[in-house]
N, CA, C and O of each residue as an XYZ file, in Angstrom:
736
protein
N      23.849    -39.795      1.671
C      24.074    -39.033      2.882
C      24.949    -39.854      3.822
O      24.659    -40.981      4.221
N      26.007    -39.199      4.121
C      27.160    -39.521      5.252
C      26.067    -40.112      6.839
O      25.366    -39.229      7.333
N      26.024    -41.215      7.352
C      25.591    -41.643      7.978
C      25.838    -40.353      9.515
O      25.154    -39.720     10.319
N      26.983    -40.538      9.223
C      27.167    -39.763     10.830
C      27.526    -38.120     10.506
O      27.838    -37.361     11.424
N      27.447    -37.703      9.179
C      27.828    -36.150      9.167
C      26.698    -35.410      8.519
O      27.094    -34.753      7.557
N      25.447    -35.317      8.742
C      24.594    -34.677      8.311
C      24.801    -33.520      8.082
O      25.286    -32.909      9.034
N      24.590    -32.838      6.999
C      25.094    -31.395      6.154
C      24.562    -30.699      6.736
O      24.098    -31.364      7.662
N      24.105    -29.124      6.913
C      23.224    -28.134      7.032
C      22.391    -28.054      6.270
O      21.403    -27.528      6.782
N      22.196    -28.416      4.835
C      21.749    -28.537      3.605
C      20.482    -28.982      3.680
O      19.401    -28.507      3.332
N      20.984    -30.489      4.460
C      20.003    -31.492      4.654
C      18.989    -31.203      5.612
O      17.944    -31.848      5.522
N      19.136    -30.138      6.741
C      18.243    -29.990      8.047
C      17.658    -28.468      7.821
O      16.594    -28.110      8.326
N      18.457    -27.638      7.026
C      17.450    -26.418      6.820
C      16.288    -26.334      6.139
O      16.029    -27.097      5.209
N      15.338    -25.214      6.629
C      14.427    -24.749      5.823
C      14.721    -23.900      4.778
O      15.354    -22.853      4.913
N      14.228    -24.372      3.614
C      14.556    -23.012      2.082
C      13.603    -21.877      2.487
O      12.748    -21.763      3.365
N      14.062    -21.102      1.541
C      13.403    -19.901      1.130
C      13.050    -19.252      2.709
O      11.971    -19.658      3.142
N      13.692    -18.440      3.497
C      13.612    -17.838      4.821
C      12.667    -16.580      4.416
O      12.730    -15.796      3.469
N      11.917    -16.678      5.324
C      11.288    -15.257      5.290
C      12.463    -13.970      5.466
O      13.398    -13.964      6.267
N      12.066    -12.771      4.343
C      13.035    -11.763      4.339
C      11.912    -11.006      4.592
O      10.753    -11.391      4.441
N      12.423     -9.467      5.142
C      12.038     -8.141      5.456
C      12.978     -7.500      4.680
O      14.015     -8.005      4.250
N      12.461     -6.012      4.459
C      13.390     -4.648      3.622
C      14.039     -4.063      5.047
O      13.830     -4.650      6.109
N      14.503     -3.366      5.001
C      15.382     -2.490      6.276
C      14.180     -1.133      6.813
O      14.115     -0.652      7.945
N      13.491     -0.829      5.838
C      12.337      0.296      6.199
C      11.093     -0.700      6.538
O       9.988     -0.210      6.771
N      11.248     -1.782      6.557
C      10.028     -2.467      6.809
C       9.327     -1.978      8.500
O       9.926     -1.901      9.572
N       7.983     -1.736      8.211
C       8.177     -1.756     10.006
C       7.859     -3.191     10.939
O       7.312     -4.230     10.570
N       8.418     -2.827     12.276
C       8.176     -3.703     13.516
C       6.756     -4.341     12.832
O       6.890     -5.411     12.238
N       5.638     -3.839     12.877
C       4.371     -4.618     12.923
C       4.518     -5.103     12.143
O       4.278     -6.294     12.341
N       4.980     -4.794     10.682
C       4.658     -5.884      9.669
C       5.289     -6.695      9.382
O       4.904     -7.354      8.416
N       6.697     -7.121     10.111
C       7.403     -7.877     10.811
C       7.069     -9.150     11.510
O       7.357    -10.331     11.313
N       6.011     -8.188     12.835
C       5.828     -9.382     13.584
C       4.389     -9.638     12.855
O       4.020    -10.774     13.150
N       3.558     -9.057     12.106
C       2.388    -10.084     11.379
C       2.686    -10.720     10.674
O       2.022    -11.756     10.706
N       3.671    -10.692      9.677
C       4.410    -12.088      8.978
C       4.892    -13.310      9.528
O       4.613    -14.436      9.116
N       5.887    -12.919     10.815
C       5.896    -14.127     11.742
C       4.671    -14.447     12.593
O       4.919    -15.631     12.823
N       3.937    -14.292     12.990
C       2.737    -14.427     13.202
C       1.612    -15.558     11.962
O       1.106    -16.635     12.279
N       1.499    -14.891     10.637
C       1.076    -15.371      9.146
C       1.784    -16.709      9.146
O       1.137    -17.557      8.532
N       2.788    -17.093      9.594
C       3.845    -17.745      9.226
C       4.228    -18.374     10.148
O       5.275    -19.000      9.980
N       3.740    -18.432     11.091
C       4.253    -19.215     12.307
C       5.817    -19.364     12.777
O       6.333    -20.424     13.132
N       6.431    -18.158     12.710
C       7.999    -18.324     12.719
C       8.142    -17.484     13.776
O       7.123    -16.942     14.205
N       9.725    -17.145     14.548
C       9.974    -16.739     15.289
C      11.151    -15.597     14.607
O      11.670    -14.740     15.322
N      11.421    -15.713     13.365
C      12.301    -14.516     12.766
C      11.765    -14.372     11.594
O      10.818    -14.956     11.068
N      12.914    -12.985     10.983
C      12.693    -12.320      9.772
C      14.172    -12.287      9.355
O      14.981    -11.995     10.236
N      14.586    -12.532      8.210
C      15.703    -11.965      7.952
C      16.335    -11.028      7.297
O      16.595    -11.411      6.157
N      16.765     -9.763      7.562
C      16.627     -8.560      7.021
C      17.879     -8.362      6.141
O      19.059     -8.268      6.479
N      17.142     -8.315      4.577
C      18.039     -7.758      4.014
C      17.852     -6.484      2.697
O      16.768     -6.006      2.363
N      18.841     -6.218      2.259
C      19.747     -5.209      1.616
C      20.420     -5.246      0.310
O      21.366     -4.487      0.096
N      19.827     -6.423     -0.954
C      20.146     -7.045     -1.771
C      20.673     -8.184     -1.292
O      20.428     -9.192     -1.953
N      21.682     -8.368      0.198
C      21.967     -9.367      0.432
C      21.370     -9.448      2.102
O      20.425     -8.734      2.436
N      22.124    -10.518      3.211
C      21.325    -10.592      4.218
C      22.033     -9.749      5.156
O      23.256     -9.883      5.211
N      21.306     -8.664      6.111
C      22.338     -7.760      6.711
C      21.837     -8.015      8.326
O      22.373     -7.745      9.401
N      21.084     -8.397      8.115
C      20.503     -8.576      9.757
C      19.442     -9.731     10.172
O      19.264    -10.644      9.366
N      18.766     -9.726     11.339
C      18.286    -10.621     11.646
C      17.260     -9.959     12.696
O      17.855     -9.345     13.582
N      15.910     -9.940     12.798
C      14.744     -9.635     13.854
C      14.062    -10.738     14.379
O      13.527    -11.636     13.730
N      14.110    -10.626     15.486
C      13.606    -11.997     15.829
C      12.348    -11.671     17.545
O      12.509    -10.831     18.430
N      11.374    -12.580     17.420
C      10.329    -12.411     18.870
C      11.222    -11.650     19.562
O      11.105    -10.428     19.474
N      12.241    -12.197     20.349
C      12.973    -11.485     21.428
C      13.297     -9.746     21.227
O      13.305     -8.813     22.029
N      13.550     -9.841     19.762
C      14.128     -8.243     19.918
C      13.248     -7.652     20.148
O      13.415     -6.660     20.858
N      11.505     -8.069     19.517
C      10.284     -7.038     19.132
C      10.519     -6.836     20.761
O      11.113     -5.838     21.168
N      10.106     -7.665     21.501
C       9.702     -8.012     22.988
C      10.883     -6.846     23.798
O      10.544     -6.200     24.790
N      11.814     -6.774     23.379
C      12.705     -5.973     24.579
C      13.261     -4.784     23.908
O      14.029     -4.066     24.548
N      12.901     -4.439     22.462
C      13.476     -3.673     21.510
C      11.939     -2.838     21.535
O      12.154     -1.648     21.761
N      11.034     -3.016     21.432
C      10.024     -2.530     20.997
C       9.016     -2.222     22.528
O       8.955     -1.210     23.227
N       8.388     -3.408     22.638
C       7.043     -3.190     23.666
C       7.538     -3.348     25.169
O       6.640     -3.401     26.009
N       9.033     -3.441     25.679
C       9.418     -3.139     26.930
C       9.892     -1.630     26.984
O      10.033     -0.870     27.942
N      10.070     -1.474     25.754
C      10.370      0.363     25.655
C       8.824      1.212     25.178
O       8.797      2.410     24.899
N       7.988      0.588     25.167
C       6.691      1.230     24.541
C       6.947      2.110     23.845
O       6.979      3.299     24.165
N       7.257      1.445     22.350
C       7.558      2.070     21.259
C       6.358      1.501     20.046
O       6.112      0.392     19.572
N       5.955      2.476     19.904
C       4.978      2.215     18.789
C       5.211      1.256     17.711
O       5.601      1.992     16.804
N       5.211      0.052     17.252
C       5.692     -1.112     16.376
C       5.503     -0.569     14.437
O       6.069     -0.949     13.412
N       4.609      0.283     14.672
C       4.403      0.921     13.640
C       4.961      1.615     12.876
O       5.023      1.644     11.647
N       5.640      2.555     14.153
C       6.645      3.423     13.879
C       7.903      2.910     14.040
O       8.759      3.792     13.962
N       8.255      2.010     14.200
C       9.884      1.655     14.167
C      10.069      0.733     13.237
O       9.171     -0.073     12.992
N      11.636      0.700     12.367
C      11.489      0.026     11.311
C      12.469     -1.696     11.839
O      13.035     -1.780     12.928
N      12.458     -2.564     11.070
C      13.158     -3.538     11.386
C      14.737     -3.037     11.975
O      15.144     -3.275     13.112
N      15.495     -2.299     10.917
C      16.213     -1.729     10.682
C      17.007     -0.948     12.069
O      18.199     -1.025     12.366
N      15.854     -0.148     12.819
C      16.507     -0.052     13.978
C      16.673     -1.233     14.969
O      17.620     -1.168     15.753
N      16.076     -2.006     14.999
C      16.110     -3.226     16.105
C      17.009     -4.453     15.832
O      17.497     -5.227     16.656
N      17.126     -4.456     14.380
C      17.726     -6.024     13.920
C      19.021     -6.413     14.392
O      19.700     -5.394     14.523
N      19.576     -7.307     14.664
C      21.059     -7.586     15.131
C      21.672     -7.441     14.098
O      21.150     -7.431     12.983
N      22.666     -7.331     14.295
C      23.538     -6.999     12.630
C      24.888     -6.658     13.295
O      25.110     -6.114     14.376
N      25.924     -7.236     12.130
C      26.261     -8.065     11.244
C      25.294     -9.690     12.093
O      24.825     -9.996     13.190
N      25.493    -10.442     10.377
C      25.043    -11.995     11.191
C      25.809    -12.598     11.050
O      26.670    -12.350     10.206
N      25.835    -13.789     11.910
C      26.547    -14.857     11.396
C      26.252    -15.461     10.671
O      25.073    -15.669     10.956
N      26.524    -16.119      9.586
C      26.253    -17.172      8.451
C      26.689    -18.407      7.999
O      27.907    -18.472      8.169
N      26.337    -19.202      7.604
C      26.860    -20.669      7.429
C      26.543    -20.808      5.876
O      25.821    -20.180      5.102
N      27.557    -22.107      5.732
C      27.856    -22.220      4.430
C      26.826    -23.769      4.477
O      26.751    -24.217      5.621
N      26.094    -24.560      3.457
C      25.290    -25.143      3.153
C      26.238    -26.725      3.175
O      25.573    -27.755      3.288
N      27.289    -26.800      3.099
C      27.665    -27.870      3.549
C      28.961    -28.269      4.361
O      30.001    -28.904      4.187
N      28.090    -27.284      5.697
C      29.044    -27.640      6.756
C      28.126    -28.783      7.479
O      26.963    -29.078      7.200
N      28.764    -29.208      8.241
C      27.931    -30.579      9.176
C      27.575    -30.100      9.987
O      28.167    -29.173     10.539
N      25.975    -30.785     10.504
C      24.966    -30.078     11.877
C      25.824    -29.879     13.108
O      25.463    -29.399     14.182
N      26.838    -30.259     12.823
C      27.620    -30.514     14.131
C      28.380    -29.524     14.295
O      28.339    -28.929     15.371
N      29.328    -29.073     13.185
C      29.767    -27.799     13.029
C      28.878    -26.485     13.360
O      29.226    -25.507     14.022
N      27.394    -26.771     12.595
C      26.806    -25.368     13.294
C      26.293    -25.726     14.498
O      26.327    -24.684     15.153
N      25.649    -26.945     15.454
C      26.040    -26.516     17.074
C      26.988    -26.095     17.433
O      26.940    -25.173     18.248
N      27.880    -26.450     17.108
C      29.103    -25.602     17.670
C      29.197    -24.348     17.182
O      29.677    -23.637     18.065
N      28.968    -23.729     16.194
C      28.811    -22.533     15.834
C      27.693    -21.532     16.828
O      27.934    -20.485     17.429
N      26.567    -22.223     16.733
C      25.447    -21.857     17.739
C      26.013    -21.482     19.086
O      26.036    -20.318     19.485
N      26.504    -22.587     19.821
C      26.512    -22.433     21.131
C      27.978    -21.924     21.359
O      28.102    -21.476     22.499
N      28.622    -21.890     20.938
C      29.667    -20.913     21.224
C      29.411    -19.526     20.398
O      30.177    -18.704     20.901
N      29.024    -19.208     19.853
C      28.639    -17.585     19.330
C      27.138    -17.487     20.114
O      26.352    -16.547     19.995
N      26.990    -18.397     20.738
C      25.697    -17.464     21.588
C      24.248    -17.003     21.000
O      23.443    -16.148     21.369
N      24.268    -18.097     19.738
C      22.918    -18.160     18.897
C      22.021    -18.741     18.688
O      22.104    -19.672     19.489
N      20.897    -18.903     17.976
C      20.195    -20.083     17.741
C      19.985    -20.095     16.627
O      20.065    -21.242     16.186
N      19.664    -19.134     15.661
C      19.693    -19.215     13.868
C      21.131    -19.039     13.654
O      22.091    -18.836     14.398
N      20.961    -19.187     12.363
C      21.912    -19.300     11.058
C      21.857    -19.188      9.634
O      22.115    -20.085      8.831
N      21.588    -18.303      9.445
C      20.979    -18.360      7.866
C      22.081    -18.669      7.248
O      23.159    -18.180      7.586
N      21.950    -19.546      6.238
C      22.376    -20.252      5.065
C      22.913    -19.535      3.993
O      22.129    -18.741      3.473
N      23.869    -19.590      3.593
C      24.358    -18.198      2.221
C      25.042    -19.274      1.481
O      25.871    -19.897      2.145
N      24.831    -19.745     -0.131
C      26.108    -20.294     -0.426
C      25.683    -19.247     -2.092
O      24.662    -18.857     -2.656
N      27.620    -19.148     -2.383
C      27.863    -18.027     -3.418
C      27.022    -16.651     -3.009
O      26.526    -16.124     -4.006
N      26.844    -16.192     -2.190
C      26.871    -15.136     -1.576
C      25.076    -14.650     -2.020
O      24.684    -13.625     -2.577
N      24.285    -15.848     -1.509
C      22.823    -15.312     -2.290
C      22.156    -16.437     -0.819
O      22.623    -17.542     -0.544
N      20.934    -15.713     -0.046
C      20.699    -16.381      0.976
C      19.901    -17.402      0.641
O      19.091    -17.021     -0.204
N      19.752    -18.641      0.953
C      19.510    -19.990      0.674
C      18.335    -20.882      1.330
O      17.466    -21.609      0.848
N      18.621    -20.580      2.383
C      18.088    -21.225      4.335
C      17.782    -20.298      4.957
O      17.669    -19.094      4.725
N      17.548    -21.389      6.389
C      18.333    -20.725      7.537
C      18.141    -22.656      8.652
O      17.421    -23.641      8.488
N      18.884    -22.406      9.353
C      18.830    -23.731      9.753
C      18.953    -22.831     11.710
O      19.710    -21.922     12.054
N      17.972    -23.521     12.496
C      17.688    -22.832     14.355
C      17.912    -24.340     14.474
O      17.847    -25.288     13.690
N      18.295    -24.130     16.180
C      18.273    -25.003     17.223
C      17.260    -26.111     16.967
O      17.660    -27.273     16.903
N      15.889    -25.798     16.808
C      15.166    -26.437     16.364
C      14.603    -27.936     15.502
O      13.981    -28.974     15.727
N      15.258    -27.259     14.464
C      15.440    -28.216     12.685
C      16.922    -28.875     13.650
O      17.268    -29.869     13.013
N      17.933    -28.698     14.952
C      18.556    -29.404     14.691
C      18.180    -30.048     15.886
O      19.087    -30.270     16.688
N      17.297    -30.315     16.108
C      16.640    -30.712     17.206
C      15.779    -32.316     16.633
O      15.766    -33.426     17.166
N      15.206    -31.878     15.497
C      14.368    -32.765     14.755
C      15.192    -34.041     13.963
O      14.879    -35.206     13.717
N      16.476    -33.165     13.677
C      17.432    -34.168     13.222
C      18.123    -35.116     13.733
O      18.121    -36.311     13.436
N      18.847    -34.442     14.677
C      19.636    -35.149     15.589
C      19.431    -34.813     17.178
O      20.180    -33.952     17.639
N      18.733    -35.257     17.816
C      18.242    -34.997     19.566
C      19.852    -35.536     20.026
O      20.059    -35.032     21.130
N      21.078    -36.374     19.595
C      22.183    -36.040     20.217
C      22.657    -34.846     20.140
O      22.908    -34.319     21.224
N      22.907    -34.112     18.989
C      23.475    -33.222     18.820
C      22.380    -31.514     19.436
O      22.745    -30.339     19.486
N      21.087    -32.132     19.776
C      20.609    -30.746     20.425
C      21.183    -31.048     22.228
O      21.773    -30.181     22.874
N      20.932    -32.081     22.632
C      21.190    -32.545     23.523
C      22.791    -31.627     24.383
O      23.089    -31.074     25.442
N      23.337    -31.950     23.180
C      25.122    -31.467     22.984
C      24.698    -29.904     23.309
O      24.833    -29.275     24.358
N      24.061    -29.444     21.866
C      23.879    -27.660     22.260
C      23.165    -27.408     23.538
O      23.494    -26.253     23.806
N      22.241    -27.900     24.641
C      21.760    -27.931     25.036
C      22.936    -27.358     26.150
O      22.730    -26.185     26.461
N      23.830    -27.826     26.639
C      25.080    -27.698     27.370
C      25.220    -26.723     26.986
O      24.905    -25.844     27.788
N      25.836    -26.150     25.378
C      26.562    -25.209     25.243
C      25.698    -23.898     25.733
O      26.143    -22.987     26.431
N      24.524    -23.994     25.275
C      23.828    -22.915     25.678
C      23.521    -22.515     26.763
O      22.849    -21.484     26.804
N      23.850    -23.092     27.848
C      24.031    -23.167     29.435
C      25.124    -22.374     29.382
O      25.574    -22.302     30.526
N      25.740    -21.776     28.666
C      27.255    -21.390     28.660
C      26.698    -20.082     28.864
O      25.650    -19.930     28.238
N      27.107    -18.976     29.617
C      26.242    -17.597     29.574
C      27.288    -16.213     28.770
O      26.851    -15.134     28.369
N      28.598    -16.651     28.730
C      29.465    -16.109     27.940
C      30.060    -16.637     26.516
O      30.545    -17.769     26.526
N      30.060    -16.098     25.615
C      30.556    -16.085     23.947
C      31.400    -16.356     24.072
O      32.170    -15.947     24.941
N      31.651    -17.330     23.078
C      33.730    -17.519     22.817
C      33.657    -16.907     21.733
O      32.994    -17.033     20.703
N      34.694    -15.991     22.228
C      35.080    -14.724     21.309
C      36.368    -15.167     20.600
O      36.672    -14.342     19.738
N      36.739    -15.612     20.634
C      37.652    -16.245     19.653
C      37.012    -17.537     18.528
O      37.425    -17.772     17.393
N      36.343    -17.956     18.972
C      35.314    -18.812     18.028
C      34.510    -17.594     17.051
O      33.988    -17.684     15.940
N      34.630    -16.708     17.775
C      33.079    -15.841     17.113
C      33.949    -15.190     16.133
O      33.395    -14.938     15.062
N      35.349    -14.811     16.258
C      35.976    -14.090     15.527
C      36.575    -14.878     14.258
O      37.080    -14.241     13.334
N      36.522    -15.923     14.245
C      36.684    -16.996     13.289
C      35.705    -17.136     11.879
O      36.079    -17.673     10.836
N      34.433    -16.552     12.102
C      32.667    -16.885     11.813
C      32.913    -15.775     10.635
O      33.721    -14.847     10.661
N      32.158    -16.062      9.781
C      31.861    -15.428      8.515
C      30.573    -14.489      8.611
O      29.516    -15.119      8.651
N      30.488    -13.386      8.647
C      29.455    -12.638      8.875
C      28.916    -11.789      7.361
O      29.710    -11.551      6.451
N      27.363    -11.385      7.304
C      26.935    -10.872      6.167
C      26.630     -9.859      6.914
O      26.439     -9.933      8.128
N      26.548     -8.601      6.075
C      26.992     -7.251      6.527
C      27.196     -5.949      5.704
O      27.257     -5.885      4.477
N      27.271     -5.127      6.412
C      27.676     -4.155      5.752
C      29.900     -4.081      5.920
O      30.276     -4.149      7.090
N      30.869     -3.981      5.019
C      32.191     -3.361      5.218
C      32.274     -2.393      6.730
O      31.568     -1.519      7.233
N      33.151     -2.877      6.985
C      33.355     -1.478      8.290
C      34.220     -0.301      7.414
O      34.051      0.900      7.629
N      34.954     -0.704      6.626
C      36.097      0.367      5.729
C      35.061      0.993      4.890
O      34.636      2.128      5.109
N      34.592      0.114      3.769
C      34.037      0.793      2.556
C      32.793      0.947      2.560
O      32.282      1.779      1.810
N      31.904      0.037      3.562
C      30.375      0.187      3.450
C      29.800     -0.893      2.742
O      28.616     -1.160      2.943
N      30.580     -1.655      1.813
C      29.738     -2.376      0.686
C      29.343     -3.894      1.538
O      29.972     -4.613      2.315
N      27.980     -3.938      0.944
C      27.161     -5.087      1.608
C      28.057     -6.352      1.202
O      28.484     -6.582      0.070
N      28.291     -7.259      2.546
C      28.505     -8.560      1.955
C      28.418     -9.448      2.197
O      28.743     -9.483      3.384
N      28.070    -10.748      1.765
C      27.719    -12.029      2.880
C      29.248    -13.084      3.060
O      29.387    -14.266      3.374
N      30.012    -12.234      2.773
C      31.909    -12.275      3.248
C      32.418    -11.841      4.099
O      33.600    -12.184      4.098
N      32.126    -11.128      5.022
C      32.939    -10.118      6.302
C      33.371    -11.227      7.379
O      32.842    -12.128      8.029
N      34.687    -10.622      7.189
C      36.079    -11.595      8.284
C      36.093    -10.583      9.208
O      35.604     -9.464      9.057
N      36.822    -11.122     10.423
C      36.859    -10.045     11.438
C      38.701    -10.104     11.413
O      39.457    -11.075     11.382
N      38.932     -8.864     11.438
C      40.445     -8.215     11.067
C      40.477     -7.474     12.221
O      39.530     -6.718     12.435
N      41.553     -7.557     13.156
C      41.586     -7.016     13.980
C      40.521     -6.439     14.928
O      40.667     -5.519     15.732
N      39.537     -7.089     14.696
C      38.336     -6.558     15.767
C      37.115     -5.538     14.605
O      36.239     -4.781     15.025
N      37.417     -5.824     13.163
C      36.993     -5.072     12.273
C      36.149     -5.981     11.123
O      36.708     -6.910     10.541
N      35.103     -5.707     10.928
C      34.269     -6.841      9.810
C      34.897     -5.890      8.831
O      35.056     -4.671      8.908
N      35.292     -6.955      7.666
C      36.001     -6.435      6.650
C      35.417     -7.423      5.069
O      35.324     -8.647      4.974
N      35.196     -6.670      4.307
C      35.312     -7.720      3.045
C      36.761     -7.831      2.318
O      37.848     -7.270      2.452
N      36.105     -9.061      1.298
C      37.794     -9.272      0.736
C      38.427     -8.478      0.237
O      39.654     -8.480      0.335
N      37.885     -7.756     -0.306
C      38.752     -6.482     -0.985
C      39.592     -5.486     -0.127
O      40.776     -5.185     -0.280
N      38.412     -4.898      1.120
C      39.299     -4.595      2.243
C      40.402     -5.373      2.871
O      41.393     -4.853      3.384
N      40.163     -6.699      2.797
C      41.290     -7.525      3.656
C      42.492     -7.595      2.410
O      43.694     -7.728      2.642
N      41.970     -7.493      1.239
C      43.334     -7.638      0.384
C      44.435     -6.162      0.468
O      45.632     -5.947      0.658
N      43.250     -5.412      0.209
C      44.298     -3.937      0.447
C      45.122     -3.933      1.573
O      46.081     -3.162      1.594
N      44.915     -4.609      2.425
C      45.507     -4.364      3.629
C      46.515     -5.435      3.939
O      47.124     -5.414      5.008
N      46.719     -6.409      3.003
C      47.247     -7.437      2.754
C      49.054     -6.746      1.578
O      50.191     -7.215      1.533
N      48.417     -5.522      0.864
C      49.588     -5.164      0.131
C      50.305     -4.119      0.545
O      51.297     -3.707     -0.055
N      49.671     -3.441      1.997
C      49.565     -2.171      2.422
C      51.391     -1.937      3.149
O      51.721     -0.865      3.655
């Protein structure tokens, strides 16, 4: 291990808790609950979204919506952002705090892996939370950073799930979409 470039590899947790897309809110938050976690990561054969405490809390029981009756699916953030397993912790604070996040789930060859939060990079390196610590003081997204970020998703063109979506003109696209449009 690179003394000063600690991987993502090295600071994530394996095997992330997943949810189905019909899953509901409650059985959601009793898994994180079972599990002592603060997310779920929702996917679709691959990873398409993300539910987390905050959404149940302002998605669910500030709207007094029955948890029962609502599925992950309506609440989850989606598209996500995603990281590749050997980028450096440093790269995803900066990923974090300029996209305005605190997870990251982990994808390498397009199959979810991790997920590496503020947290795990907290335990690793207290400079580098220290660092995010600032960024997250930041109350606006760099949207040009964010548009850079590899997102898992559904196609905006074709629909097809992927843990590849580039942003094309303001458009999550997979490669196939970005190639057609590349010969167009």
């Amino acid at each position: 291990m690179n003394k000063g470039n600690v991987l993502v590899k090295e600071a994530m947790k394996m095997n992330p808790i997943t949810v189905k897309t019909k899953t509901s809110v409650k059985e959601a938050a009793e898994l994180m609950k079972k599990k002592s976690i603060g997310n779920c990561i929702v996917v679709d054969d691959t990873p398409i979204g993300i539910i987390t405490e905050s959404d149940i809390l302002k998605k669910v029981v500030a709207e007094d919506l029955k948890a029962s009756e609502v599925t992950v699916e309506e609440i989850m953030s989606t598209p996500i952002i995603v990281i590749d397993p050997y980028v450096s912790l440093e790269e995803a604070v900066k990923t974090m705090g300029k996209c305005n996040i605190r997870r990251l789930p982990v994808v390498e060859n397009g199959e979810l892996i991790g997920i590496i939060t503020q947290k795990d990079i907290s335990r690793m390196s207290p400079i580098l939370h220290e660092i995010s610590r600032e960024w997250y003081d930041i109350s606006v997204r760099d949207e040009a950073h964010l548009r850079k970020q590899i997102f898992s998703g559904k196609c905006e063109d074709c629909g097809t799930l992927s843990t590849n979506l580039k942003n094309v003109d303001g458009r999550l696209l997979c490669e196939d979409c970005i190639d057609e449009l590349k010969y167009q």
